[in-house]
C-alpha positions, 0 to 999 in steps of 0.5 A: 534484486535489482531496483527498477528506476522510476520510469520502470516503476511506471512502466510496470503499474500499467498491468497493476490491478490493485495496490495493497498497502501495509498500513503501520510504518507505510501509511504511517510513519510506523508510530503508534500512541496508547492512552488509557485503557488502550485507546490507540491514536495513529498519524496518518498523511492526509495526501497519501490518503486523497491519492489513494481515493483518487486512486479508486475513483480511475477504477483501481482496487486498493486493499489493507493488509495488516498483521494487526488489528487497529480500531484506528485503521478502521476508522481511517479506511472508512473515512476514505472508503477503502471497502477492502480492509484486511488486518489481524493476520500475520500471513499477509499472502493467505489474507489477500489471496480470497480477495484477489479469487473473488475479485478475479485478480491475479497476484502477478497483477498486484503491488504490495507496499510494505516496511517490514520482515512479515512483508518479506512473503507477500512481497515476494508472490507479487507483481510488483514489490515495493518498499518505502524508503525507511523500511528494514533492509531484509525487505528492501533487498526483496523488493523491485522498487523502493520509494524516495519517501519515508512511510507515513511521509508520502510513500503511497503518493509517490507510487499513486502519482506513478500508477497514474503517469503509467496509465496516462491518467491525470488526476485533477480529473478526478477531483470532485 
C-alpha cells in the first residue's frame, strides 16, 4: 500500500471519530516483566499517555484493543480514564465492532494503531491504518501510515499531535 506522508495523515484524522490503540509494542515498547506468582509489570510512556486524555478532553473516542489480558493495562487505562478498554480477544475486529454500534461510529471513521500480525485484520477494515515504526513488516505493508517513533517511545503522541493539527486544535488549551 502507499504511505501517506505527514500532512496526509493529518488530513485524514479530520474524519477520525475514534483512535483505537494495541496496547503491547504501541503503548509499550513491546516488553513485559514477570515476577513471582505472575505479577506483570509494563512500561508505559507518560507523553503518550497525557496526549491521550488531552485527547479526549477535544471529544475524541479513544479505545484499547488487546489480544490479551493485563491487570497492568487495567490499572494504566484506569489511571487516564480510558472508559473503552477492550483486552483478551484475538479478533480485534469482533471486539471493537459492538463499541463502534453502540457509539454510532463507523469503521471507516476509526484509526487503529497497531505492531503485530494479529493487527493485520482490524487494520485492514479501518479508516485509517497505522503502524508504529519498529512493528512487523507484514503489518507495515497493510497500513496508510507508519509513525517516525518506535511504540512505547512517542508513537501515539505523534499521531495525537496529528489529529490535533488536522482539527485545528491546539493542545495547550486543554490543559487543566
Amino acid at each position: 500500500m502507499k504511505k501517506l506522508t505527514r500532512a496526509e495523515c493529518v488530513e485524514r484524522f479530520k474524519s477520525i471519530k475514534l483512535l483505537a490503540l494495541d496496547v503491547d509494542g504501541v503503548l509499550t515498547d513491546d516488553s513485559i516483566f514477570f515476577g513471582p506468582e505472575g505479577f506483570e509489570l509494563k512500561k508505559f510512556n507518560i507523553s503518550d499517555g497525557f496526549y491521550m486524555v488531552l485527547a479526549m478532553r477535544t471529544g475524541l473516542e479513544l479505545a484499547i484493543v488487546s489480544g490479551r489480558y493485563s491487570p497492568a493495562t487495567d490499572t494504566r487505562m484506569k489511571d487516564l480514564g480510558i472508559k473503552h478498554v477492550l483486552q483478551d480477544r484475538k479478533d480485534k475486529v469482533e471486539q471493537l465492532a459492538p463499541l463502534l454500534e453502540q457509539l454510532n461510529i463507523d469503521f471507516s471513521q476509526v484509526a487503529f494503531v497497531g505492531n503485530e500480525l494479529l493487527d493485520i485484520k482490524l487494520a485492514r477494515k479501518v479508516g485509517l491504518p497505522i503502524a508504529v515504526a519498529d512493528s512487523a513488516k507484514e503489518l507495515i505493508d497493510e497500513v496508510a501510515y507508519v509513525t517516525t517513533r518506535d511504540g512505547g517511545n512517542g508513537a501515539v503522541r505523534e499521531l495525537i499531535e496529528c489529529y490535533f493539527e488536522g482539527n485545528g486544535i491546539i493542545p495547550i488549551d486543554y490543559v487543566i
